[in-house]
N, C-alpha and C positions, 0 to 999 in steps of 0.2 A: 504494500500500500504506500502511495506517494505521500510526503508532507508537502502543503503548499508554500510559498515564499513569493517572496515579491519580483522574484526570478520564475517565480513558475513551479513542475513540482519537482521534488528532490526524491531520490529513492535513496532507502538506506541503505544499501551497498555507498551510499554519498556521503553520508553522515560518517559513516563508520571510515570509509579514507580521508573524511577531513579531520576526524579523531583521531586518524594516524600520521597525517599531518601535521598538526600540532603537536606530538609528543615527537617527532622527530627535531620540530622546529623547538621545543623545550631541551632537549640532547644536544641541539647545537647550541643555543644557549648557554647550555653548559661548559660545555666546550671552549665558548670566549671566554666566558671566565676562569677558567682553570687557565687559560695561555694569557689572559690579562694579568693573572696574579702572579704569573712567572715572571712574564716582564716587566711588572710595577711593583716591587715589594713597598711594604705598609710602611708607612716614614719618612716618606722619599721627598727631598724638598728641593727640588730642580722641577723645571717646565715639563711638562707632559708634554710627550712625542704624540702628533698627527696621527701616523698611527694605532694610541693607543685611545687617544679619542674613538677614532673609526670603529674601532675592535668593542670599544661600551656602547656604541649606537648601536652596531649589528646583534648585541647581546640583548641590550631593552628591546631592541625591534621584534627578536625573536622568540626573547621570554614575553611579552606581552599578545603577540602573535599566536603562538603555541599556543597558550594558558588560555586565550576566547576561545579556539577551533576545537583545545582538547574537552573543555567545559562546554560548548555549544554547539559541534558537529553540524549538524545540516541544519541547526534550526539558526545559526547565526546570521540569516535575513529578514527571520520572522518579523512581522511586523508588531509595534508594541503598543500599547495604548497609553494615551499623554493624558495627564490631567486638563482641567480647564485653564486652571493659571498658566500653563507653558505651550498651551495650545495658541497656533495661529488665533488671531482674529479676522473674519472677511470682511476688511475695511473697505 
């Protein structure tokens, strides 16, 4: 049976590779951070290398990434329901 979405429907065989999508992208995750903490030991009081910027963005990008797809599989288009305060107005 399909879940609908704003995309149309989703079968879960969909859900279930975006669930495994995300815990791979949680593994890489990982990953930068175990080779960020190689190259930045705790204390360090010289400029951060370019590099090691890049390596903490691909890290939040992934851990944040991950962590919605592994948590919301195919339902992460569902559409959600907004209160009336933060609801449009048709002006």
């Amino acid at each position: 049976m399909a879940v609908m979405t704003i995309l149309g429907p989703v079968r879960p065989t969909t859900g279930l590779l975006l669930r495994l999508t995300g815990g791979a992208l949680l593994g890489l995750a990982w990953l930068c951070a175990d080779w960020l903490a190689r190259i930045m030991p705790p204390g360090i009081a010289e400029p951060v290398p370019t590099f090691a910027l890049i390596l903490a963005l691909l890290m939040f990008v992934a851990a944040t990434g991950g962590t919605s797809l592994l948590l919301l599989g195919g339902h992460i288009l569902d559409p959600v329901r907004v209160s009336t305060r933060w609801a449009r107005s048709a002006d």
